[in-house]
N, C-alpha and C positions, 0 to 999 in steps of 0.2 A: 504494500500500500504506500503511496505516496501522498505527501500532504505539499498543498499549494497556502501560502499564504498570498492574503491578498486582502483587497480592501473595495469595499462596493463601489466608490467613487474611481477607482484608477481605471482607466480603458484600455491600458494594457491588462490587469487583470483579468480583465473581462475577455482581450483576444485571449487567454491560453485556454478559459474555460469553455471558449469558442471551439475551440482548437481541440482542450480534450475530449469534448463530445462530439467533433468529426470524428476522430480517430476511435473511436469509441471505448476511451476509456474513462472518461468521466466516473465509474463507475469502481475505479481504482484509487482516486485520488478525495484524500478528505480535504476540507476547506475549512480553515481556518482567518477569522477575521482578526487584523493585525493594526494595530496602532502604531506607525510608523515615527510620531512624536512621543511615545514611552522608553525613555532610559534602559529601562530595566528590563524591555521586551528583548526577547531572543535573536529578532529579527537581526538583531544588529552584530549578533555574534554571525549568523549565516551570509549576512550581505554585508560585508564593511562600509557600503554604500548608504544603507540604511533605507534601500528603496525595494519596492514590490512590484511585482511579483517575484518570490520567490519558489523556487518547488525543492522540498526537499526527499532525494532517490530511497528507496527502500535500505542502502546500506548508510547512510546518514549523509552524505554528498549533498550540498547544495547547488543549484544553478539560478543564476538570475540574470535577469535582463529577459523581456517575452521573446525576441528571436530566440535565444538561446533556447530556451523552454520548450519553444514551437519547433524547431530542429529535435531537441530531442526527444518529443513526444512522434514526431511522424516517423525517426527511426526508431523507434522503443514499437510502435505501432504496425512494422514493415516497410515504409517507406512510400513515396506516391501517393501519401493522402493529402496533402500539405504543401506540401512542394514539389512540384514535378523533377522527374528522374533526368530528362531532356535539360540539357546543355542552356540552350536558347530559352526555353520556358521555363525553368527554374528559374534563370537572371531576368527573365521579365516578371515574375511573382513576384520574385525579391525585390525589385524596382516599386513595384507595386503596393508593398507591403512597407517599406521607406518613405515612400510618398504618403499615405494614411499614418505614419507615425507622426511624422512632422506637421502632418494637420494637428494630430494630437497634441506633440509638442507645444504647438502656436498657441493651441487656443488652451492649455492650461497655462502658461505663462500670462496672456491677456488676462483668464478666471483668476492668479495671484493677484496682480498686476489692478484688477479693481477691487476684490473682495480683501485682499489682505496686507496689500501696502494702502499708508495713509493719505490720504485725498491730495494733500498737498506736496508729498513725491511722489502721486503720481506722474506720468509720464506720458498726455498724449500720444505722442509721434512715435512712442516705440509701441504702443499699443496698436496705432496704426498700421506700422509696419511688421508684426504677426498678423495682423488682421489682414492685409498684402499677400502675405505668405498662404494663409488660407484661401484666401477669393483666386492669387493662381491657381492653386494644385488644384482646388475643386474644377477651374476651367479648364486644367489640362487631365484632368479625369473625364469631363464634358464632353473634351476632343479629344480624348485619345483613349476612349473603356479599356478595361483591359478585354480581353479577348476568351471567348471562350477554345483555347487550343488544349490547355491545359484540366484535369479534373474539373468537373463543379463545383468541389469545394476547395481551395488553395490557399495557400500563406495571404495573398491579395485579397479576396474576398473576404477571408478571416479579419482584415486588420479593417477594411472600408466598413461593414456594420456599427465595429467599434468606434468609428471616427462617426458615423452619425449619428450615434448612440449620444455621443461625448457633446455634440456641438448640439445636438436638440437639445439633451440635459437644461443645457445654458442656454436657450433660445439666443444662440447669435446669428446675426443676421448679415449680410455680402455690404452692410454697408458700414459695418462694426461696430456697432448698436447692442449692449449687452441688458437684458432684462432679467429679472431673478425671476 
């Protein structure tokens, strides 16, 4: 049995739980909800980073960061659920799967950025310029889908859910307007 820490609000979390129930192991992995601001949590011992998700393997190993995660749930699972086997279509999942992080990236740094820095360092213009970061990718998701060559289910669709998941949460909007 493996145990995922994780926290309801991260969208990475969410792609691996995505992840393990393509591959279908969901079923294998306990979930544990983790306070990533507690000293005294473990989390900090498993990830020096102090960030989630993490999963920790049946012999006590941990791995964090969700690509990692997602890599080694689809070979823990046989392979080809996740990431295609193909040369060319695997680096374009992965592309795919890079491009929905960094939406994720953007617009948690914007959610710090108004909800927990103070009014008066906030920082229009760099709020702006994630909010840039998102309104491209999503255009070049617009113009450029990914493709169905690869599985139906892959590392790329795995991470897009999440990123809309993440950006409705917050109702933001292409014009960077954030409402609670």
């Amino acid at each position: 049995m493996f145990v995922l820490r994780y926290s309801k609000a991260s969208p990475y979390a969410r792609k691996v739980r995505i992840a393990a129930d393509v591959c279908g192991l969901s079923n294998l992995i306990s979930i544990k909800e983790t306070d990533t601001k507690d000293p005294a949590n473990r989390l900090r011992d498993e990830n020096p980073l102090g960030k989630i998700p993490v999963l920790i393997l049946e012999d006590g190993a941990a791995l964090y960061d969700s690509r990692v995660i997602i890599e080694y749930l689809d070979v823990y699972s046989g392979g080809g659920k996740l990431i295609p086997h193909d040369i060319k279509r695997k680096f374009e999942a992965l592309k795919y799967q890079s491009l929905a992080d960094g939406i994720n990236d953007a617009a948690l740094v914007i959610r710090h950025e108004i909800a927990v820095r103070r009014s008066e360092l906030r920082d229009d213009e760099f709020i702006l310029y994630q909010q840039e970061k998102i309104d491209r990718s999503l255009n070049a998701l617009v113009q450029s889908p990914p493709r169905r060559r690869w599985p139906r289910r892959c590392a790329a669709p795995t991470s897009r859910p999440s990123s809309a998941c993440r950006l409705t949460q917050h109702a933001v909007t292409p014009r960077g307007t954030w409402s609670n």
